[in-house]
C-alpha positions in Angstrom: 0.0 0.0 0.0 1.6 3.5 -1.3 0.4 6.3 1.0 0.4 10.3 0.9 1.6 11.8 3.8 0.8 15.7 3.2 1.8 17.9 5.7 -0.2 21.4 5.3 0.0 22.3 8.9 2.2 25.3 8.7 0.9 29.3 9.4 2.8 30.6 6.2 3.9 33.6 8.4 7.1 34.3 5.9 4.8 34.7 3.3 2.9 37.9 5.4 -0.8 36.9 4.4 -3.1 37.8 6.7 -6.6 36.4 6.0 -5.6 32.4 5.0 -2.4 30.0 5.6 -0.2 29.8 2.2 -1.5 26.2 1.7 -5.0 27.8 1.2 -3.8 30.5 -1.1 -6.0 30.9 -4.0 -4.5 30.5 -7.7 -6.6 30.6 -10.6 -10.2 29.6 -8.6 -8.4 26.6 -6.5 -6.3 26.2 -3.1 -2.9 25.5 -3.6 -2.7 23.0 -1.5 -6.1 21.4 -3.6 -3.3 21.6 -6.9 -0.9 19.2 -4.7 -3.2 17.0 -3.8 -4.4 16.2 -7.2 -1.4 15.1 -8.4 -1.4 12.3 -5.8 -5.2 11.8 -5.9 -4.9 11.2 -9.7 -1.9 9.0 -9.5 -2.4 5.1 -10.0 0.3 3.9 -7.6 -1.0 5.5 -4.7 -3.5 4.2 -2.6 -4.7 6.3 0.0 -3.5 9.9 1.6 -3.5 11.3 4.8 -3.6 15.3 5.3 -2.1 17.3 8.6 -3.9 20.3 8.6 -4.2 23.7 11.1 -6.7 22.2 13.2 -8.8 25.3 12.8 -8.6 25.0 9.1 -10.1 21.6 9.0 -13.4 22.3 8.1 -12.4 24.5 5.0 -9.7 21.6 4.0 -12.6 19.3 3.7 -15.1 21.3 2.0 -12.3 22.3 -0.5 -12.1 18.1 -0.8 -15.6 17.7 -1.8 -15.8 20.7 -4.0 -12.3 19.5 -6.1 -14.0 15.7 -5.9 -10.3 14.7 -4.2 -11.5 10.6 -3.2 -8.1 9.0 -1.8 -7.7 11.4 1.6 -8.9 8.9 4.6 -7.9 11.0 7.0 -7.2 14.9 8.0 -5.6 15.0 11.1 -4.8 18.3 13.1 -1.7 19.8 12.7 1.1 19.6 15.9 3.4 22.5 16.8 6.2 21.9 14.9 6.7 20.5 11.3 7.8 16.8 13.2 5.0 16.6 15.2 2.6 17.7 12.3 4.5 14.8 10.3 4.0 12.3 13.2 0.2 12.6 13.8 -0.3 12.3 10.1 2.1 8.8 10.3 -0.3 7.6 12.8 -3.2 8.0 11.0 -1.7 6.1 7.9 -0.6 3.1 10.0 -4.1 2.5 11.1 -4.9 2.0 7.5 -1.6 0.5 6.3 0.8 -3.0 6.4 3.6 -4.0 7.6 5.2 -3.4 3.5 3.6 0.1 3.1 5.4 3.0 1.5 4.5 7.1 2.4 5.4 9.6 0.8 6.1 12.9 3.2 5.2 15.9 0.8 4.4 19.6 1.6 1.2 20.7 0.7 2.6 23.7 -0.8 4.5 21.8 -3.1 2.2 21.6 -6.0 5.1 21.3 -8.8 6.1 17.7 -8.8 5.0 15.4 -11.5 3.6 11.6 -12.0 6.8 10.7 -12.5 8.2 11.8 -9.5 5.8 10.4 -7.2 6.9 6.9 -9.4 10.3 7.3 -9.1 9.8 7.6 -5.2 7.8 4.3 -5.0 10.1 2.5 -7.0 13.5 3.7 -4.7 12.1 2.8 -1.7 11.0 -0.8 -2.5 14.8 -1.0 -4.3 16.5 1.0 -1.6 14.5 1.1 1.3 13.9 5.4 1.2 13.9 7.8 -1.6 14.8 11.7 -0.9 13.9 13.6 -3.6 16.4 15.9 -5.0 17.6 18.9 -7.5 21.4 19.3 -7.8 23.2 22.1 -6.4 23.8 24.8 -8.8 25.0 27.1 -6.4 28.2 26.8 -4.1 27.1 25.6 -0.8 28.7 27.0 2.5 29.0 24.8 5.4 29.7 26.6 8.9 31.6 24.3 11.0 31.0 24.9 15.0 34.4 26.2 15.4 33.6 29.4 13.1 35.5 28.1 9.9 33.7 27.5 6.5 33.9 24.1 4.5 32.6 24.4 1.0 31.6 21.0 -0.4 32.4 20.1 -4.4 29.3 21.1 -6.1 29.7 18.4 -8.3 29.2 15.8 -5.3 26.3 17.9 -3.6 22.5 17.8 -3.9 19.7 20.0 -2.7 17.2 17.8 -0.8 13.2 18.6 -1.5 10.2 16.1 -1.6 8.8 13.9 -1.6 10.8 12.0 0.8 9.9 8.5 1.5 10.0 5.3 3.4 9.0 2.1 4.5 6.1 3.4 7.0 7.3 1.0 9.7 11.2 2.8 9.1 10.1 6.6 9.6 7.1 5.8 12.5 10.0 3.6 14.1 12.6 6.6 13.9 9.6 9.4 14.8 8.9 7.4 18.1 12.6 7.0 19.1 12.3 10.9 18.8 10.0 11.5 21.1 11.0 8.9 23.7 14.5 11.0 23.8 12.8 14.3 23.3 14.2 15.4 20.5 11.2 17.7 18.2 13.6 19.6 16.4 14.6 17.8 12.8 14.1 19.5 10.2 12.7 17.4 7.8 12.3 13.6 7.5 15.6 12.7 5.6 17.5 14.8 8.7 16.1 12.1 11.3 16.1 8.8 9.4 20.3 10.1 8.6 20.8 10.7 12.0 18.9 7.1 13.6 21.8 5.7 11.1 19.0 4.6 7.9 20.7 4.5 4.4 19.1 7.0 2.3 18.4 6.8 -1.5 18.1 9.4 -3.6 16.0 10.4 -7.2 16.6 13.7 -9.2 13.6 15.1 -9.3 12.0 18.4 -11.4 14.0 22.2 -11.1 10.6 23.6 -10.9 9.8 21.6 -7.7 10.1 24.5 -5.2 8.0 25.1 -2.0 6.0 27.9 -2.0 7.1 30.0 1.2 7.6 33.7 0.2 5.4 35.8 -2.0 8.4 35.5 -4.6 7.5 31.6 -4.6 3.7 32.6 -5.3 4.4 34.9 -8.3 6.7 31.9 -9.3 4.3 29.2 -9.1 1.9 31.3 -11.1 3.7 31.7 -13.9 4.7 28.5 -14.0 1.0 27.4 -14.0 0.7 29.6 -16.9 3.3 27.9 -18.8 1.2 24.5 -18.2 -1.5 25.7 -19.4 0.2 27.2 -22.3 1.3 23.7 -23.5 -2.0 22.2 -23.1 -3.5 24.7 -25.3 -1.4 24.6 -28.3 -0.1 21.1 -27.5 3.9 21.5 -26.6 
C-alpha cells in the first residue's frame, strides 16, 4: 500500500498573508494545497493519503475536498506544533490503515510542482532502496559553517539539494519518529535529517527544477507563472 503523507500544517507567516495560511492560497479559482493534492489523488500507484492540517482549518480543507472531488484522503488529522510533530500525527493515522510493506510519501502541501513521475520514481527507490529523498542538484556553491567558526565548502559536483517527496517504509520513519520523542528530540528539520541521523541509508531520485516550495510571495508569483506555462502547452499542444 503506497500512502500520501501531506503535511499542510504550517501558518505561512514568511509569506505575510493575513486572512488564509499559504496552503490555502488561492490561484486561478483553486487552493494551492487542492493543486498538490491532485497530483497524488490522480496518480495510479497511490493508494490512499493522509492530510495534517491547522486544526482550525479543517473544516475549509474538507469542504475544498468535496468541492475538487479529491476521493483517496482517509484521513485529515490536526496539525502539531512543529513541522515533526505535524509529520507524526499524520504517520499515525496512515498506520491504522496501512501493512507491515507500506510505503508514504512525506510531501508539503505547498508543493504543488512535482510530476507523475516523480511520485513513481519515489515508489520505486524505496521498494529498491528502502527510502527515496527527492532531490535537484546544487547549482550554487554551498557553504558549510563548522561549530568552530570556519567554512567548508563542499564540491558542487558531489552535492544535492534535498526537496520532496521523501519517502519510506512506513514502519522505518514511524520507528525513527517514536525514538524521537522517547528521547525528546522535536527539532529535525525534515524527514531525511532524522532517518540520517537514527543511522537509515538514504536513497536518492533527481527530481524536477521547478519543484520548489511555496514560502515567500516571490515563490507565489513563481508558481503562477509556472501554471501559466502549463496551461500554455496544453492549449497549443507543446
Amino acid at each position: 500500500m503506497n500512502i500520501a503523507v501531506i503535511f499542510a500544517g504550517g501558518s505561512g507567516l514568511r509569506m505575510h498573508t493575513k486572512s488564509r495560511p499559504k496552503q490555502f492560497l488561492d490561484l486561478n479559482g483553486k487552493p494551492i494545497i487542492i493543486y498538490t493534492l491532485e497530483l497524488f489523488d490522480n496518480h495510479p500507484q497511490i493508494d490512499a493519503i493522509v492530510v495534517a492540517c491547522i486544526e482550525n482549518w479543517i473544516p475549509f480543507l474538507e469542504k475544498q475536498l468535496r468541492k475538487f472531488e479529491i476521493t483517496k484522503v482517509i484521513k485529515v488529522v490536526p496539525g502539531g506544533e512543529t513541522g515533526q510533530q505535524s509529520i507524526y500525527n499524520a504517520l499515525c493515522a496512515a498506520e491504522n490503515a496501512g501493512t507491515d510493506d507500506s510505503i508514504v510519501l512525506i510531501h508539503d502541501g505547498v508543493r504543488p510542482l512535482i510530476t507523475e513521475q516523480t511520485i513513481t520514481d519515489n515508489i520505486n527507490k524505496v521498494k529498491q532502496s528502502g527510502s527515496c529523498i527527492t532531490c535537484i542538484p546544487a547549482t550554487e556553491t554551498l557553504v558549510v559553517r563548522q561549530t568552530d567558526g570556519s567554512l567548508e565548502i563542499p564540491s558542487r559536483a558531489d552535492s544535492l539539494i534535498a526537496r520532496a517527496p521523501q519517502s519510506f517504509f512506513l514502519k522505518d520513519i514511524i520507528a525513527a519518529h517514536r525514538r524521537a520523542l522517547a528521547e525528546g528530540r522535536n527539532d529535525f528539520i525534515d524527514s531525511c535529517t532524522m532517518m540520517s541521523q537514527y543511522g537509515y541509508k538514504l536513497g536518492t531520485i533527481i527530481g524536477p527544477m521547478e519543484n520548489i516550495k511555496i514560502t515567500t510571495p516571490t515563490d507565489f508569483f513563481v508558481l503562477r507563472a509556472m501554471m501559466k506555462v502549463h496551461e500554455d502547452q496544453q492549449i497549443f499542444g507543446l
